[in-house]
C-alpha positions as CSV (number, residue, x, y, z in Angstrom):
1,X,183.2,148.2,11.7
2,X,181.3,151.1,10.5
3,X,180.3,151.0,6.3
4,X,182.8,154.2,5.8
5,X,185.7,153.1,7.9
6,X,185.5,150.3,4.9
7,X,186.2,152.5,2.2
8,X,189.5,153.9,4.1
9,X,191.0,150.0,4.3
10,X,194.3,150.3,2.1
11,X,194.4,148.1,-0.6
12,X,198.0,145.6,-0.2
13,X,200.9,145.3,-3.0
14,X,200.8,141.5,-4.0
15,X,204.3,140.0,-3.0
16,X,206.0,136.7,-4.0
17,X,206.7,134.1,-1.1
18,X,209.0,131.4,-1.2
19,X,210.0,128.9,0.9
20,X,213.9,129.1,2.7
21,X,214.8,125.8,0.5
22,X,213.2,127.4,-3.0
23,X,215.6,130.8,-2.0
24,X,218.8,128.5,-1.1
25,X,218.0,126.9,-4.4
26,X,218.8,130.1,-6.5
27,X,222.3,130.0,-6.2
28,X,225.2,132.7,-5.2
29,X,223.5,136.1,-6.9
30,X,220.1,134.8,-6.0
31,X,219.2,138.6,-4.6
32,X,220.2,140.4,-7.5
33,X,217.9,137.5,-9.6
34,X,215.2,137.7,-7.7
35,X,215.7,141.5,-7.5
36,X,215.4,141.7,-11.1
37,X,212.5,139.1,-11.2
38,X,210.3,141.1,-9.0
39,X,211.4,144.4,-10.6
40,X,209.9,142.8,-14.4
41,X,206.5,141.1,-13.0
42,X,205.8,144.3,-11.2
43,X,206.5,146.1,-14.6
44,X,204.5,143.5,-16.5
45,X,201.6,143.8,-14.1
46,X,201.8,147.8,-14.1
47,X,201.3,147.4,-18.1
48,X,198.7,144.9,-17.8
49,X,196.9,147.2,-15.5
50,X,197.3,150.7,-17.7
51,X,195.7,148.4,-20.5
52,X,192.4,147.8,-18.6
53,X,189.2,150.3,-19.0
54,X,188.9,152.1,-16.1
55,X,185.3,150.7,-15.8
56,X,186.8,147.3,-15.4
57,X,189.2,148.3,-12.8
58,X,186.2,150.1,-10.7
59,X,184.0,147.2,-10.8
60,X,186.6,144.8,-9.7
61,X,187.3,147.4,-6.6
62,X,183.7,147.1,-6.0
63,X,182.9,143.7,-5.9
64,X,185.5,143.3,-3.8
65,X,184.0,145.8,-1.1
66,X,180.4,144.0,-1.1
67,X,182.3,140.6,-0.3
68,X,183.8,142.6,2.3
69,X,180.4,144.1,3.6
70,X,178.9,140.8,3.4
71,X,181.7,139.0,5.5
72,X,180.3,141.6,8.0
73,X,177.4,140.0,10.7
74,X,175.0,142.9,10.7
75,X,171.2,142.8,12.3
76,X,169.0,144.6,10.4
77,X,166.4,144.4,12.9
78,X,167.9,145.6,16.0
79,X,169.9,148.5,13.2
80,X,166.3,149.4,12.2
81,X,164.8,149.3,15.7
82,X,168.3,151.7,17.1
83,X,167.5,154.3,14.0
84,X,163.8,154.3,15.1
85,X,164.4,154.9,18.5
86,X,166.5,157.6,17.9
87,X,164.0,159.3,15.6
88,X,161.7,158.9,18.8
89,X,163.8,160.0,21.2
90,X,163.4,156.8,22.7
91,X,166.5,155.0,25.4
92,X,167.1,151.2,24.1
93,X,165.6,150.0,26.9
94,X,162.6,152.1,27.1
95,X,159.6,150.4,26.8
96,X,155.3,150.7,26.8
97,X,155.5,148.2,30.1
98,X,156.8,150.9,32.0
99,X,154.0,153.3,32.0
100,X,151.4,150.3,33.1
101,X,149.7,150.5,36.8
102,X,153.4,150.0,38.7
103,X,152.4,146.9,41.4
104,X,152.9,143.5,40.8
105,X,149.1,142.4,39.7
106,X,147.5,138.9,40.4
107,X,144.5,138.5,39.1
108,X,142.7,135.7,39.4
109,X,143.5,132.2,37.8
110,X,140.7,130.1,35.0
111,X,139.4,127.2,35.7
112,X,141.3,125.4,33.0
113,X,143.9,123.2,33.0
114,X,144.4,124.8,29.1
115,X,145.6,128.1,28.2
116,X,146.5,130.2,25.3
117,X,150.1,132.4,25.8
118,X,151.0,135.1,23.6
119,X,154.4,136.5,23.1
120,X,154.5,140.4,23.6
121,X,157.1,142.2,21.9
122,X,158.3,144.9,24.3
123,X,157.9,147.9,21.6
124,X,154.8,147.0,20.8
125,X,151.0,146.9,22.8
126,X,150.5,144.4,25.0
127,X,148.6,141.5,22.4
128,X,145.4,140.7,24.1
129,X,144.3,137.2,25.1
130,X,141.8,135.8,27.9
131,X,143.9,132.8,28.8
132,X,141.0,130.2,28.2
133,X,140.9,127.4,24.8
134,X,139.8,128.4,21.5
135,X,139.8,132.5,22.5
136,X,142.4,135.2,21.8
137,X,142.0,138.3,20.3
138,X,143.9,140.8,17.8
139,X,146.9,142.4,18.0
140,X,146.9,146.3,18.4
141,X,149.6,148.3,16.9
142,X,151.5,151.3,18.2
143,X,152.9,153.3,16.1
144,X,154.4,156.2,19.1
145,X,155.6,153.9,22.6
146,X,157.5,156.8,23.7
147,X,154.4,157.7,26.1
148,X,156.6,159.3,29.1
149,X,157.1,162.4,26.6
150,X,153.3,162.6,25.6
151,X,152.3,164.5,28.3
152,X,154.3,167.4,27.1
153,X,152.7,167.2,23.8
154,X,149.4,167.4,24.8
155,X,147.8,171.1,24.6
156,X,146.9,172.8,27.4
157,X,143.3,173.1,28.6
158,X,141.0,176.0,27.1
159,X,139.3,178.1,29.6
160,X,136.4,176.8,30.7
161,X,133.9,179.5,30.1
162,X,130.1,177.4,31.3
163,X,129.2,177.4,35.1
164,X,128.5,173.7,33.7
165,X,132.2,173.3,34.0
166,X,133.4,174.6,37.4
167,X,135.4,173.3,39.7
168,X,135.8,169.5,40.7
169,X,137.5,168.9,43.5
170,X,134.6,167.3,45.5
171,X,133.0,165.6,42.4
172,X,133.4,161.8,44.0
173,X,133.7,162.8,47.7
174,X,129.5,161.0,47.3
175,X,131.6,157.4,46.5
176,X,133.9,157.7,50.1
177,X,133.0,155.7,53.1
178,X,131.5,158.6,55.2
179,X,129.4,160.1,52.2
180,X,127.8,156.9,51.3
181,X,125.7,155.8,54.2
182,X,124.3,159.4,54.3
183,X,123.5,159.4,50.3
184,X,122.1,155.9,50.5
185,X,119.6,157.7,53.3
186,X,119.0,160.9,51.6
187,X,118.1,159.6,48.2
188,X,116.6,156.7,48.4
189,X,119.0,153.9,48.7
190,X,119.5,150.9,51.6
191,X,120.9,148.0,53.1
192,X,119.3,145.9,50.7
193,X,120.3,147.7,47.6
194,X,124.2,147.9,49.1
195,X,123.8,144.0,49.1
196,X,122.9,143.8,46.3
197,X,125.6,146.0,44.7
198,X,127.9,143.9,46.8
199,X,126.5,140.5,45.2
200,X,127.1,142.1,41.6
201,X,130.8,142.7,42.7
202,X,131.6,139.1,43.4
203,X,130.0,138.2,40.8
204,X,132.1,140.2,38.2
205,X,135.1,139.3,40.4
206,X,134.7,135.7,39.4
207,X,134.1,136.6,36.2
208,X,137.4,138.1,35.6
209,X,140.0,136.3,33.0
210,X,143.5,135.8,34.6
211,X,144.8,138.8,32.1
212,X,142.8,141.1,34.0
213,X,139.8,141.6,31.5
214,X,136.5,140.3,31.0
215,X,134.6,139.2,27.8
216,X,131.0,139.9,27.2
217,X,131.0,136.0,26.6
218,X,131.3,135.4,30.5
219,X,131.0,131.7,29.8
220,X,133.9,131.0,28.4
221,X,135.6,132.4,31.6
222,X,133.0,130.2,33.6
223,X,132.8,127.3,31.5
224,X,129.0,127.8,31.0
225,X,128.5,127.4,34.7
226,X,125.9,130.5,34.2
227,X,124.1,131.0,30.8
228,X,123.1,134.0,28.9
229,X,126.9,135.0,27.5
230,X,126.7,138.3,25.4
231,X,128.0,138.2,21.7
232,X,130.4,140.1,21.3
233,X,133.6,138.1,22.7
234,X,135.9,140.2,20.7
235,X,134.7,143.7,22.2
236,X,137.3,143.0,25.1
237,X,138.0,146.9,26.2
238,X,134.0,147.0,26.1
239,X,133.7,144.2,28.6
240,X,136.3,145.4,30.7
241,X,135.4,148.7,31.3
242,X,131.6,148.2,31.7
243,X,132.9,145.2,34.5
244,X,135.2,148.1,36.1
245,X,132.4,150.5,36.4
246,X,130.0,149.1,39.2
247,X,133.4,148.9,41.2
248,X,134.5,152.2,40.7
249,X,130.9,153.8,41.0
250,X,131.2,151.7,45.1
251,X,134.5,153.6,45.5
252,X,136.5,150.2,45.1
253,X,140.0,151.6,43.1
254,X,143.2,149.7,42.7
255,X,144.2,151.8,45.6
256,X,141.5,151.1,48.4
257,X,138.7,148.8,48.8
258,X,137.9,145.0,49.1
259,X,138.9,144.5,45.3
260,X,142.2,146.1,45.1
261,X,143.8,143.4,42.8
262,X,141.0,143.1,40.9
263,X,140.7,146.6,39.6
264,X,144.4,146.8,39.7
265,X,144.6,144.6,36.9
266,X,141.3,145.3,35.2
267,X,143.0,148.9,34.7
268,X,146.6,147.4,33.3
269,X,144.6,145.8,30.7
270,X,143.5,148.7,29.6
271,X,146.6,150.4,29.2
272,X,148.0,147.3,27.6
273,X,145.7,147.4,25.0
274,X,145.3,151.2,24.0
275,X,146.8,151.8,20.7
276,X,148.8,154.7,20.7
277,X,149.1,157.2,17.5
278,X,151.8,160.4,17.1
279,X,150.8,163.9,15.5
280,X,150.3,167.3,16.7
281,X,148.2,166.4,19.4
282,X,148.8,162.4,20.1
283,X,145.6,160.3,21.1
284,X,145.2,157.1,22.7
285,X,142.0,154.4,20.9
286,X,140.0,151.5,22.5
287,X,138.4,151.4,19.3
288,X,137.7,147.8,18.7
289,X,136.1,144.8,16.8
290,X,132.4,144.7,17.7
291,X,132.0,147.6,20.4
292,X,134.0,150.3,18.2
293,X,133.4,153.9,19.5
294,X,131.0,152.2,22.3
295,X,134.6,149.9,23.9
296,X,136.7,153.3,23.2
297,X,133.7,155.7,25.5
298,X,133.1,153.3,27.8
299,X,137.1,152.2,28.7
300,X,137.8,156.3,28.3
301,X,135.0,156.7,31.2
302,X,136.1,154.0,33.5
303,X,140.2,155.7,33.2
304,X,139.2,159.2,33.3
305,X,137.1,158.1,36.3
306,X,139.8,156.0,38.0
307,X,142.2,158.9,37.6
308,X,139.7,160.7,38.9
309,X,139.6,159.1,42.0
310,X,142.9,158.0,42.8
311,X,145.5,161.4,40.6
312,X,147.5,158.3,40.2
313,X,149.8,159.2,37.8
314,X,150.2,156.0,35.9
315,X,146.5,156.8,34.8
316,X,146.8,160.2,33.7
317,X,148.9,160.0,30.4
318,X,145.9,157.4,29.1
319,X,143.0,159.0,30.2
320,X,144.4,162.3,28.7
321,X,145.1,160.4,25.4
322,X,141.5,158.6,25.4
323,X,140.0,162.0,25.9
324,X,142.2,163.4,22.8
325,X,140.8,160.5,20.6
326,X,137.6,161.5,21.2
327,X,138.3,165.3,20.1
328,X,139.9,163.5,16.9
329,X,137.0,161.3,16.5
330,X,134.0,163.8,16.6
331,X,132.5,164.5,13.6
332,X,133.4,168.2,12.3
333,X,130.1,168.9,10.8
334,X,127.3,167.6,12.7
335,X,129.6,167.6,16.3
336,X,128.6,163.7,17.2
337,X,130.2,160.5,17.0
338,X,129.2,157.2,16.3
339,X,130.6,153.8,15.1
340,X,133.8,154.8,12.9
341,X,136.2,158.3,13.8
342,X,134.3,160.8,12.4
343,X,130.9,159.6,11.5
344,X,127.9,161.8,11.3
345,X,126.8,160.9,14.8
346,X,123.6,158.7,16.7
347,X,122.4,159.4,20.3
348,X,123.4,156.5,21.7
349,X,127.1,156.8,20.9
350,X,126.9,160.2,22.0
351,X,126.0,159.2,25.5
352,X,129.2,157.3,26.6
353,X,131.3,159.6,24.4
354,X,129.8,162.9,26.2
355,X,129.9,161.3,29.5
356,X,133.4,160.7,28.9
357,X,134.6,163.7,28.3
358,X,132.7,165.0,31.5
359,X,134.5,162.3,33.4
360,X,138.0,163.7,32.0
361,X,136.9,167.4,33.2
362,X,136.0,166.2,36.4
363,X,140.0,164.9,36.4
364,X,141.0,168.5,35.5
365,X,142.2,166.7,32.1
366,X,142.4,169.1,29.0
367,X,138.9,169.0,27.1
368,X,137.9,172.2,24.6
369,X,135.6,173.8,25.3
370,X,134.2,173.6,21.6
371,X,133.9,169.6,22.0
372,X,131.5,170.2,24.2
373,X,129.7,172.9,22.4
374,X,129.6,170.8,18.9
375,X,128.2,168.1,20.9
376,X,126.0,170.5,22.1
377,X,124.6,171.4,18.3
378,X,124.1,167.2,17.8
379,X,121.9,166.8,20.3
380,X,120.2,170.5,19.1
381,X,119.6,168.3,15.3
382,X,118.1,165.2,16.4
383,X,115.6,167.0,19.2
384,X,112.5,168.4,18.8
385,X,109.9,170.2,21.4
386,X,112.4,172.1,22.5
387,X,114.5,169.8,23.1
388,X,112.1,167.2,25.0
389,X,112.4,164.4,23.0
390,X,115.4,163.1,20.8
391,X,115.8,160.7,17.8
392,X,118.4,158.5,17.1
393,X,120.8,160.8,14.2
394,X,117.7,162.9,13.4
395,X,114.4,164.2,14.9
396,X,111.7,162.1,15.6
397,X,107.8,162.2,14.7
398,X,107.1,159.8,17.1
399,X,108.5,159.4,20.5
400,X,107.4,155.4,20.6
401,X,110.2,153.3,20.5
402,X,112.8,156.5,21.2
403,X,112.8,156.0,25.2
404,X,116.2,155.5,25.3
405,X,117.6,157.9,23.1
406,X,114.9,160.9,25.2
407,X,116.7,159.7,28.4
408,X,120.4,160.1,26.7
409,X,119.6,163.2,25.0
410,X,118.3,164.9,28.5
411,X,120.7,163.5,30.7
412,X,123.3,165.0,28.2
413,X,121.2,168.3,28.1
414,X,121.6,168.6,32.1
415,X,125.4,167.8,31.7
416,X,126.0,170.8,29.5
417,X,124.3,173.0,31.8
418,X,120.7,173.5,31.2
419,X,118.8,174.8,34.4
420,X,116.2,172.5,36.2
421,X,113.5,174.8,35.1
422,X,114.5,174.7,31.1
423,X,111.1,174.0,29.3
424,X,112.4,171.1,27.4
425,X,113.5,169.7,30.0
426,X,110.6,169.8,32.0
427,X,108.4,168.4,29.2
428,X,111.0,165.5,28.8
429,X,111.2,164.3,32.5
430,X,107.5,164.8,32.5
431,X,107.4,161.8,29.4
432,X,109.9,159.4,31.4
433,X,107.9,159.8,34.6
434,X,104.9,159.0,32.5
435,X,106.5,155.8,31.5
436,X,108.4,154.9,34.7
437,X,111.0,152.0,34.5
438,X,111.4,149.2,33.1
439,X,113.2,146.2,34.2
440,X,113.2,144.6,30.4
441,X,115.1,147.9,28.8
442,X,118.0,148.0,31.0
443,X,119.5,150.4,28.5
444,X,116.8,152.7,29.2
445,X,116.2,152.3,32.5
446,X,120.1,152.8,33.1
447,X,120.1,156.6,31.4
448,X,116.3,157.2,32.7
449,X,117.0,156.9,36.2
450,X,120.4,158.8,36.3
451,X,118.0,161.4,34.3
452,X,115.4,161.4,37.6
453,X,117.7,161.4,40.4
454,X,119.2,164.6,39.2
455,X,115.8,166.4,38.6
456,X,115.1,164.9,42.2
457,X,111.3,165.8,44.4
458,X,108.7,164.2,44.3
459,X,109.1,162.3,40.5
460,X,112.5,161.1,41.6
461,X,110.9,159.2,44.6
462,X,107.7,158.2,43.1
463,X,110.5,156.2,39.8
464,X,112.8,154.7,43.4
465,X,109.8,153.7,44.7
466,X,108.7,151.5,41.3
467,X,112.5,150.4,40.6
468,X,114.6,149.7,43.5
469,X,112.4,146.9,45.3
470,X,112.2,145.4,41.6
471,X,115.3,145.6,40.5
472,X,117.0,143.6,43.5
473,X,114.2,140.9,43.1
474,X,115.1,140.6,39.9
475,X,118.6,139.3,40.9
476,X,119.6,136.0,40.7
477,X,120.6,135.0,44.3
478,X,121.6,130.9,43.7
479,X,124.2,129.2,41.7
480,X,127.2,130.5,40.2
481,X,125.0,133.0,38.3
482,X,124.2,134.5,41.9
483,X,124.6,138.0,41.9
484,X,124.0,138.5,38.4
485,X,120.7,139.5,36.4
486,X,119.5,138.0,33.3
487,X,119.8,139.9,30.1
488,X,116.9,141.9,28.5
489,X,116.0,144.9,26.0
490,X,118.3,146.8,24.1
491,X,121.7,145.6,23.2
492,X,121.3,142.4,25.8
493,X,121.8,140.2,23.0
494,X,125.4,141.2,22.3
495,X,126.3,142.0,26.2
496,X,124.5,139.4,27.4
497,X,125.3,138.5,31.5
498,X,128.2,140.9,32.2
499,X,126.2,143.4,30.4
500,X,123.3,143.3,32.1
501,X,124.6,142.9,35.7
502,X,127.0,145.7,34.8
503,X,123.9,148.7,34.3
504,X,122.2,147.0,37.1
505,X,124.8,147.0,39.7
506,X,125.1,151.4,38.5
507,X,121.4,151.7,38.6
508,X,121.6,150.2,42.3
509,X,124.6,152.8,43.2
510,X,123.0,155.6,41.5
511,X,121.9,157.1,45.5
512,X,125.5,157.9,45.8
513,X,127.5,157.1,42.4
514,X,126.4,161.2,40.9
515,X,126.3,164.1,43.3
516,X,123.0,166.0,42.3
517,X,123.2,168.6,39.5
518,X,120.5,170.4,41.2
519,X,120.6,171.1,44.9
520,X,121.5,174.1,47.1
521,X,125.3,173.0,46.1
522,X,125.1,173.2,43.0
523,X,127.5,175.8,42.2
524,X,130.0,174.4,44.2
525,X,130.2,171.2,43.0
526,X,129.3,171.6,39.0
527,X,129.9,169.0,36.4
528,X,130.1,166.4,38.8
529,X,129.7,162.3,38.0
């Protein structure tokens, strides 16, 4: 019954009952008696009433409808959950499963007999939890699960106006079957290097958690069969995506490959866990405990590139809202990001954030074009030498100790379009082939060779020649750690195992993983991964 159908309930005229022996009892002009009976207590009570305050009578009216609301069984919840729907424009039924990868996933099963279980509330983000003891992790919140409409919402791309950012249809044809073997040739790459990407991808495989994710603490997952876990357990979207990478930098999707399930469900965690926020231009966070704007760039890189790949549609509406986060998130001064939305920004974060929004341009996803340009002024503030060498959130007066951030900052640099002969970028490539690899800064060695192999000639083969060889050495090839490497340099403390295997396993695809910025194709293929 609805509250103002109450108000409308007529109120009855109090009557007197008797029983058929009380009326038989009244005698021969009982009906004129009780006639007249009924006639003087309905006077009386008329009087009675008239007397009262009027304040009296409306409270007594009153009380009497809140007993009658309360006699009513009435769910505040689901009342609260209906209103809110409508508001969204959601159905009743809709929910935030529905726009997960579609296909039944089966990832695969712990090694424990013991497992943590979670209750998901269907309007809410999937809560996260590896499904080992003593391990769970927080519980996003969503405040928009009407997803389906959010692709409406999202602005349409700017015009593109850099030959940077041209067309990008064949941007991943180099990760296909019948590219590969003739990249692997061409630049540098063989069978020994392909086995040893393939080693790193069973590896990771095995290192999955049955939710589909992986932790940076790969031992919990193993039960300390291999050593060297990484830190950061609670930087789940982290771990994830830099496990997803190596697969997708082989060509392995949810769609084709040896490791269909595995990315399959890899890819539904991430979707599971992105929290979703409304406005005029809704985004999409993998911001996290631990890894912060470093889990939200690397996850938006891995789903920009899957969609990428695959156009599946159940990927597009996330990467789109992972790129939009990162528009949100860049700082509106200095044009960088770093730890916390908004942030004056450092190199480092820059890196995965950049390469993320080139990931989501090579998916035709909607980028400005002044992103790119503010990002652009960034890595202007923290260079010097004409842009050679690059601090970490401001120029440096020494290069030693800044390897890694040099190699980000010029890697970015050839991203947003500088051409192979730009004299900063000579000097800069000039510094790295000075230094040449090196196996215990993985960080470094992971940005610097990406850096090479698109400058290509003669310093591109003389850093293969010093790397590759060493690299798969390197690799552990018995045990249940086989196929992994051991952690070392920057950051290898808090990634630990996965971490290390993870840049690795890229370095080792880089023949084929990133079509050349700088060959005779160039202009057809610009912007490319």
């Amino acid at each position: 019954m609805k509250h103002s159908e109450i108000a409308d309930i007529p109120l009855a005229k109090p009557t007197a009952v008797f029983s058929s022996k009380q009326a038989n009892s009244l005698g021969p002009n009982s009906d004129d008696t009780l006639q007249n009976e009924n006639l003087e207590t309905e006077n009386s009570r008329r009087r009675i009433l008239s007397s009262l305050p009027s304040w009296l009578v409306s409270l007594v009216v009153h009380l009497l409808l809140i007993l009658l609301l309360a006699a009513i069984s009435i769910d505040p919840v689901s009342r609260v959950g209906q209103l809110l729907s409508a508001s969204l424009g959601l159905d009743s039924e809709q929910e935030l499963d529905e726009f997960e990868l579609k296909a039944d996933v089966q990832p695969p099963d712990l090694p424990s007999e013991e497992t943590i279980t979670v209750p998901t509330p269907v309007t809410q983000a999937m809560e996260l939890a590896l499904e080992v003891p003593e391990f769970s992790m927080p519980q996003p919140v969503v405040d928009v699960v009407n997803m389906n409409s959010l692709t409406e919402r999202i602005l349409p791309s700017n015009a593109l106006s850099t030959s940077a950012f041209g067309e990008l249809a064949s941007a991943l044809n180099s990760r296909s079957a019948s590219m590969k073997s003739e990249m692997l040739e061409r630049y540098g790459g063989n069978t020994a290097s392909e086995k040893s990407v393939a080693l790193a991808l069973k590896w990771l495989a095995e290192h999955q958690a049955s939710n589909g994710g992986w932790t940076f603490a790969h031992n919990i997952v193993c039960r300390n069969a291999c050593l060297d876990p990484g830190q950061l357990s609670e930087a789940t979207n982290g771990a994830t995506a830099m496990a997803l990478l190596p697969f997708l930098g082989a060509g392995q999707t949810h769609l084709e490959g040896d490791y269909k399930p595995v990315v399959k469900a890899g890819l539904a965690f991430l979707i599971r866990s992105m929290r979703v926020t409304s406005g005029p231009v809704p985004y999409g966070s993998w911001h996290e405990p631990g890894g912060r704007m470093y889990s939200h760039g690397l996850a938006a890189i891995t789903v920009c590139e899957a969609y990428a790949l695959t156009k599946d549609p159940d990927l597009r509406q996330p990467a789109q809202l992972s790129l939009n986060y990162l528009v949100y998130a860049q700082d509106p001064h200095g044009g960088g990001w770093r730890y916390e939305p908004k942030q004056p920004g450092d190199t480092s974060v820059v890196g995965w954030c950049l390469m993320a929004l080139k990931s989501g341009r090579m998916g035709d996803l909607s980028v400005p074009v002044g992103t790119f340009q503010a990002s652009d002024r960034f890595l202007t503030s923290v260079s010097t030498d004409q842009g050679a060498y690059y601090g970490y959130n401001k120029p440096t007066a020494s290069i030693d100790g800044r390897q890694s951030t040099i190699a980000v900052g010029l890697l970015c640099r050839m991203y947003l379009g500088w051409p192979k002969d730009h004299p900063g970028l000579l000097k800069g490539i000039s510094y790295l082939d000075q230094r040449g690899p090196k196996l215990n800064d993985l960080y470094y060695t992971y940005y610097a060779t990406q850096v090479m192999r698109h400058f290509g000639g003669p310093m591109w083969e003389r850093w293969n020649s010093r790397l590759r060889d060493s690299l798969i050495n390197s690799q552990e090839l018995e045990g249940h750690a086989a196929g992994s490497w051991k952690p070392s340099g920057s950051h290898s403390e808090k990634g630990g195992r996965l971490y290390a295997t993870s840049l690795s396993a890229m370095i080792l695809e880089v023949y084929y993983r990133h079509m050349p910025l700088y060959t005779d194709r160039t202009s057809e293929i610009d912007f490319e991964l």
